[in-house]
C-alpha positions in Angstrom: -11.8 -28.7 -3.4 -11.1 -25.1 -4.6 -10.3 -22.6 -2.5 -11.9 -19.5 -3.9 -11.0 -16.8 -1.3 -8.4 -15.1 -3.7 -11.0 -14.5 -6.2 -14.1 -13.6 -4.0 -11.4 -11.0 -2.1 -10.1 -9.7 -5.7 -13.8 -9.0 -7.0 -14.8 -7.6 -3.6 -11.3 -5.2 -3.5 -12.5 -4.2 -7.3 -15.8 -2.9 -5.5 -14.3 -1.4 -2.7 -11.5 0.7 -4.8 -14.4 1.7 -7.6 -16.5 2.7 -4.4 -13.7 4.8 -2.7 -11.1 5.7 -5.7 -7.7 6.4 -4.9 -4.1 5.5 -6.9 -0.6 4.9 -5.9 2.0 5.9 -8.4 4.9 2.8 -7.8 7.7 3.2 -10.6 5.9 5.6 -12.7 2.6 3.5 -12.7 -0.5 4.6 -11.2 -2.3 1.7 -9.5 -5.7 1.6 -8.1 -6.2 0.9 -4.7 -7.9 1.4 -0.8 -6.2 3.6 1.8 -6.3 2.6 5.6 -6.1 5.9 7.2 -3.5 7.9 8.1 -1.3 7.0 11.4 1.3 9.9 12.5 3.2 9.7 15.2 6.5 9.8 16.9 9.6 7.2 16.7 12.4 7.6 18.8 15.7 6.3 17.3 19.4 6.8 17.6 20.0 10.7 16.8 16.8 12.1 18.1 13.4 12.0 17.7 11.5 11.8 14.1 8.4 12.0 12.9 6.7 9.5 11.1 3.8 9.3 9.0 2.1 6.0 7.6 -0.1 4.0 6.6 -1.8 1.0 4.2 -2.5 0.5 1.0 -4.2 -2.6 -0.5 -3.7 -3.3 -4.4 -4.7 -6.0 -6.8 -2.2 -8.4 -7.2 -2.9 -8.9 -10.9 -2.1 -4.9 -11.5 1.3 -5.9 -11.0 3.5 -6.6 -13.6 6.6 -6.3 -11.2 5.8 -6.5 -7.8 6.7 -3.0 -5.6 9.8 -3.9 -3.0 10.8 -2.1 -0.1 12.1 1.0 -0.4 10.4 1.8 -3.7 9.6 5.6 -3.7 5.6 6.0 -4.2 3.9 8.8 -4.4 -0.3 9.3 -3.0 -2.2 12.1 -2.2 0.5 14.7 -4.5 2.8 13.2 -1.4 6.1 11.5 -2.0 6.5 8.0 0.7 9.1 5.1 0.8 7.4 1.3 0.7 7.9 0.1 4.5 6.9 -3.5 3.9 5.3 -5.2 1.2 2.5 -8.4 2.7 -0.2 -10.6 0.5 -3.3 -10.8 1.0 -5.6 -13.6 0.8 -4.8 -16.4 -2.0 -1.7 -13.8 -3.2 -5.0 -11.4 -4.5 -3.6 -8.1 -2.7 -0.6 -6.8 -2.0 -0.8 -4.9 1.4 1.3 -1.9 1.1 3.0 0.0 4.0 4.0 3.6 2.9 5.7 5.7 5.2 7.5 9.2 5.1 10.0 9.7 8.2 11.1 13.0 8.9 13.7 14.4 11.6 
């Protein structure tokens, strides 16, 4: 039996992003994708106290040619963020994205 939740997620993620647009520059590439909103919030770490801004992203696998890695500089919104962490979706059909600027 097939298992067809990679494509029924990628057709349904096409809908979502052509329904809310919204791009990711990675590497000089712009990429389509859906925005989980904004988390901000406080992180205490050795040094002192920073801010820290965040949150996901959700792209097509198949945009990819090379898949983003942490610590790749991306850039939404006119903002400049760091990739936090890099997941797949369902069947490998979406890469869930975890951008994050920290500031202290």
């Amino acid at each position: 039996m097939t298992n067809t939740l990679g494509i029924d997620f990628d057709g349904d993620l096409a809908e979502m992003v052509a329904d809310m647009p919204a791009s990711v520059t990675i590497g000089g590439t712009a990429y389509a994708c859906a925005a989980s909103p904004v988390a901000v919030g406080a992180q205490i770490d050795m040094g002192g106290v920073f801010s820290r801004v965040d949150f996901r992203l959700i792209v097509r696998t198949s945009l990819f040619s090379t898949r983003p890695v942490t610590g790749d500089k991306a850039t939404y919104g006119g903002t400049e963020y760091r990739v936090l962490t890099v997941d797949t979706g369902a069947d490998d059909a979406a890469l869930v994205l975890t951008i994050g600027q920290v500031t202290g």
